[in-house]
Phi, psi and omega in degrees: 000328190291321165331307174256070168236198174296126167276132185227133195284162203249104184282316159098156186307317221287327188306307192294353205262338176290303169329334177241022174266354190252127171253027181308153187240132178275173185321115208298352191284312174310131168246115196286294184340138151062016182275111187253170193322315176324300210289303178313337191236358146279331184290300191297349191275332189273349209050069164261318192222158185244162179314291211310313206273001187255333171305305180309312209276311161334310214280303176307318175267348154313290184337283184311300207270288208262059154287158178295141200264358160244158113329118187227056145349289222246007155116178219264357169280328196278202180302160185240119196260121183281143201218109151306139182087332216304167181288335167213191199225007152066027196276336173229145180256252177307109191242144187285078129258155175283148205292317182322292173300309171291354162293304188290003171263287236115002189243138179301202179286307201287013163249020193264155181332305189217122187299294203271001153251098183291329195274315156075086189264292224286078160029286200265348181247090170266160179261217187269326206304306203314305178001277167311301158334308199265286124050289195281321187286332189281326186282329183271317186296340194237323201067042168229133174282119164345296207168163201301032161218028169317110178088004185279082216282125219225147177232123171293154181268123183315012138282020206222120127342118182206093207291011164233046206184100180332119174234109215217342188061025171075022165289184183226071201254129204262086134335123171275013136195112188274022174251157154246142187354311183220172169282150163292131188322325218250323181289326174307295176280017165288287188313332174281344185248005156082042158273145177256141190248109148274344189187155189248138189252139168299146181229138171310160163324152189358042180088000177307218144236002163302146164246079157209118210235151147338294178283300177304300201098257184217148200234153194231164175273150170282332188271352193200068223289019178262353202257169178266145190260084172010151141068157168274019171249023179309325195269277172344329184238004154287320179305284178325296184297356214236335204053060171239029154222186179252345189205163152221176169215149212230172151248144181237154178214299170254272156234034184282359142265339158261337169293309179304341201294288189310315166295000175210043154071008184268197136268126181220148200228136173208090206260160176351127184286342173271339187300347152274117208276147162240032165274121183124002180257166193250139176068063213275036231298185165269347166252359180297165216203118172271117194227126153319130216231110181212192200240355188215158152324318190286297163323311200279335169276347169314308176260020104299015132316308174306316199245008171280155150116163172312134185211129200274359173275350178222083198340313212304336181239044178301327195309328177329348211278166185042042207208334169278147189292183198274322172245208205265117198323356178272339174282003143300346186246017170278354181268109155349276202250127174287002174308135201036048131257162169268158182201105193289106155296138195250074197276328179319342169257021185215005177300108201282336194307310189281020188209212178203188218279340168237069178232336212283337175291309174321311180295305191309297197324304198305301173339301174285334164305318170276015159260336190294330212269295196309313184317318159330316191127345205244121180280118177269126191281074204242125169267026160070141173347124174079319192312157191213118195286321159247015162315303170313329175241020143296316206280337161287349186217356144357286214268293151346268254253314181272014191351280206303325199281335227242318174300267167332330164262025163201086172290354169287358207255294221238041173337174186171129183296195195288335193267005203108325169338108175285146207259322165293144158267094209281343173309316186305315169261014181270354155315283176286353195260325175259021158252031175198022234304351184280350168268025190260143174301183151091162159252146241219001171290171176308316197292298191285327147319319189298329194236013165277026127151199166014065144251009171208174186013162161013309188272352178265353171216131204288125181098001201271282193322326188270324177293288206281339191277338198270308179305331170310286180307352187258349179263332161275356203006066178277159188278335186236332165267073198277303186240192168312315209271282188320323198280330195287319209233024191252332221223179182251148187213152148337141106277038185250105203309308189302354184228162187276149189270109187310319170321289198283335176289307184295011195261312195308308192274017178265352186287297214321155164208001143232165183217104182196147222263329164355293187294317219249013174238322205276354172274349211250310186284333206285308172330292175331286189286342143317286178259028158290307204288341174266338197270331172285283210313314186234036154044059153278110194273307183206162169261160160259162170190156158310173166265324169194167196244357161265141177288156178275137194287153191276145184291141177098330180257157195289170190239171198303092144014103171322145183189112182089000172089011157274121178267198174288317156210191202272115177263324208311310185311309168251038176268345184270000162117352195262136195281146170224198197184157224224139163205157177284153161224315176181212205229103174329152151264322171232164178222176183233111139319135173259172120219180214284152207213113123290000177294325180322157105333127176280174196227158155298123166320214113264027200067175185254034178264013167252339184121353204294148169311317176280174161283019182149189170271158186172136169350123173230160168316134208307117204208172173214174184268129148272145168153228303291171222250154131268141171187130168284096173212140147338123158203155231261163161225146168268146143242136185218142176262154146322109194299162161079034163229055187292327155331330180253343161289337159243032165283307195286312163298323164317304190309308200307288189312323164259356150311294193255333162072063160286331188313129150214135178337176189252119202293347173324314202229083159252190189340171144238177207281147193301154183264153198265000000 
């Protein structure tokens, strides 16, 4: 892997350590805030700026931003005290620099490559400055950019393989080298199109969806430092949004490059699931999905271009062959008018009868978008207030395409003695329910598909978590973390009420000893063909929904009740393999809050990809809605597609995204003062 990464000449310690005493500040007309690749690689082609000096202004708003956004009184395993306003967001951990250099930016230990190479020597491992050096050196000698993603200064989410770069999922786990072997398929072609990886952006622990670990600590919204920054790809889409990269890249298992998206003013791409190899990750699912994190649409096919395609190291994306477009997804994203796509409202996700008051600014927000998508040009497919755009053809091809699983969850249909037996001939009624579909038992929404059981991640198939993470560690071959067992009895953990405790879900998945996939692949193909088949019937180029209709939730406090098949945001689609995308549609004025009620009735959470106290659903403490708040927070609209028709995906989020320019910064963390 290390071959095909920027061939680099062996720069030696004294460049990088002569490279950072020097702070040049470049011409004043670049502006780093809000700089996308277009922008960056014409300043370098005009000589406004050089790699070295867009890095150093990178570097600079690290310094300022990302200090810690909490408090911890009781040391750095204990509790987290939440600070309005606070001063950084705490979004990248392990920043590639060499210890010469992150002394002479100022940044500490616990940001160093590596916990386990105190000297970090190796030549053959340049950090961003050498990068950039080389970088700056290939352009003055030819007066060409390396490749489309020259200068592009960038932070992976620590699931990712990064061979010169502490990789950990963000435990705090005693590796005997805590580097791994290698790049992840999809960063090694970061690094060949001449991208600089400055930092592995904090992940929740293993990838949970509190954004909070052992080794990072806790992680904030920008837009609001008491709220959850989303997801276990929080530190990646706080980063992006704070401008202290030009791009990241996140893993989705649910929603983890769109929820950080949403919740933080981005564009997040959780693209087709085989056209990007995930090979080179620690906990590799079945649903997991490698995506870019960008601040504009254009940013994010820019960088799927690079990393789409086959890599024989991760089977799934043999499907890639003949399937990719002819040119590069960003020449999808010059067209103005969406005149002749159809474009399908997902109202099973926007229904207010069915959720509650603080569901309710987010649907409007959605509202507005989709008058815009008419302005646009584009005939909207809407099955009108209370409506539900696929339900007919679930309830017609259900009960046929998921049988044995569809058969258990209405055993009043489908009887079985004590022993399991069916007592009933269940072929005879799977006959009848699909030459009648109106006699199938049950409720037929998307939402009640979504949440009748095994429809997303690990916890929906048995044995995956234990599989793939074991299969991971026995492929790195590290000396003291070889499984699942080893990492649970290895490491330093967390004690903090506001977040959920890591120990104990991985202890649950290391008991498995079978590991099957059956029930969860034959729902995925059954999904598929549902909803291809409504997307054929009524010539749907893709549909819209919010990305989620709750606002982000305060850290520490319990989070909004599941209620109707709504989590915190909407997962279901694309846990079946189908690409969606992220775009800002605007801001609250206001939000409606839980705290804590014992008079309340306890309740099912919405999961912990918002940041909620638990690992998942389950009973939380007893709680009631406040409000409304006034607060100015971000919130996302999705459009998803067919897989392997992303093109249209960034047709529509361009046209929408320049349409409306919602995007805006976090105001907290702008520009900083010209250097003197």
């Amino acid at each position: 892997m290390r071959l095909s990464t920027i061939p680099c000449l062996a720069l030696g310690l004294a460049f990088s350590i002569a490279a950072t005493k020097s702070f040049a500040t470049p011409p004043a007309k670049f502006q780093v805030e809000e700089a996308t690749i277009a922008g960056i690689q014409q300043a370098i082609l005009t000589k406004q700026i050089t790699a070295t000096e867009l890095v150093k202004l990178y570097l600079e708003r690290i310094k300022a931003y990302n200090g810690p956004g909490v408090e911890m009184p009781e040391g750095w395993y204990g509790p987290s005290k939440f600070i309005e306003h606070a001063k950084g967001i705490n979004a990248l951990g392990t920043l590639n620099l060499r210890p010469a250099a992150r002394r002479a930016w100022g940044f500490d230990d616990h940001h160093a490559r590596s916990m386990t190479d105190k000297v970090d020597d190796d030549p053959a491992m340049p950090d961003a400055l050498e990068v950039a050096a080389k970088l700056d050196a290939e352009f003055a000698k030819t007066g060409r950019l390396v490749g489309p993603l020259h200068g592009v200064v960038m932070a992976i989410k620590d699931q990712y393989d990064t061979f010169d770069l502490r990789t950990t999922s963000d435990t705090d786990a005693f590796y005997a080298n805590d580097r791994p072997p290698h790049d992840a398929t999809f960063v090694a072609r970061l690094r060949a199109a001449g991208a600089i990886i400055i930092a592995k952006a904090n992940t929740a622990e293993d990838a949970s969806g509190a954004p909070r670990s052992a080794f990072g600590g806790a992680y904030v919204n920008p837009y609001d430092t008491t709220r959850s920054p989303s997801g276990s790809s929080s530190g990646a889409g706080s980063s992006v949004a704070a401008n202290l990269v030009t791009a990241a890249i996140g893993e989705e298992t649910t929603t983890s490059v769109r929820g950080p998206a949403h919740w933080n003013c981005d564009v997040g791409l959780a693209a087709t699931q085989e056209l990007v190899s995930r090979h080179g990750m620690m906990g590799m699912g079945l649903n997991t999905r490698v995506g870019p994190i960008t601040r504009t649409v254009e940013d994010a096919a820019r960088i799927l271009s690079v990393i789409a395609g086959y890599d024989r190291l991760d089977p799934m994306t043999a499907f890639t062959v003949g399937r990719l477009p002819d040119q590069p997804y960003e020449n999808y994203t010059h067209e103005p008018s969406l005149k002749g796509l159809r474009i399908g409202v997902v109202r099973e996700y926007m229904d207010k009868a069915a959720f509650s008051k603080a569901d309710e600014e987010s649907i409007d927000l959605a509202e507005k978008a989709i008058d815009e998508l008419k302005k646009l040009g584009a005939t909207i497919v809407d099955p009108g207030p209370h409506g539900e755009l696929f339900t007919d053809y679930i309830r017609a091809l259900a009960p046929a395409l998921l049988n044995t699983t569809f058969a258990k969850q209405h055993p009043e249909e489908f009887p079985v003695d004590a022993d399991g037996k069916p007592t009933t001939d269940q072929v005879a009624t799977l006959v009848n329910l699909a030459a009648n579909p109106s006699l199938a038992p049950g409720k037929f929404t998307l939402r009640d598909l979504g949440s009748a059981g095994g429809s997303s991640g690990s916890g929906g198939t048995p044995g995956e978590g234990k599989f793939e993470k074991d299969l991971y560690w026995r492929q790195r071959g590290d000396a003291n973390i070889t499984s699942l067992t080893d990492r649970i009895n290895k490491a330093n953990y967390y004690h903090d009420p506001a977040f959920p405790e890591r120990k104990p879900p991985q202890e649950t998945a290391d008991r498995a000893m079978v590991f099957d996939t059956t029930a969860r692949l034959q729902r995925r193909f059954a999904v598929q063909e549902i909803i291809l088949q409504a997307f054929a019937d009524l010539n749907l180029d893709a549909v819209v929904y919010p990305t989620g209709t709750l606002p982000p939730s305060k850290l520490g406090e319990p989070t909004e009740p599941s209620v109707n098949g709504r989590s915190t945001l909407w997962t279901f689609l694309g846990t079946q393999g189908f690409p969606a995308i992220t775009v800002p549609c605007g801001f609250t004025t206001h939000v409606y809050d839980r705290v804590a009620d014992p008079s309340a009735p306890a309740t099912a959470d919405a999961g912990d990809e918002g940041g909620g106290r638990r690992g998942g659903r389950g009973p939380v403490a007893p709680s009631k809605l406040v409000g409304p708040i006034r607060a100015v927070l971000p919130v996302g609209i999705d459009f998803l597609t067919r897989p392997f028709a992303e093109p249209t995906l960034f047709r529509i989020a361009a046209a929408y995204e320049q349409a409306t320019k919602l995007r805006r910064p976090p105001p907290d963390f702008g520009p900083l003062p010209p250097q003197t």
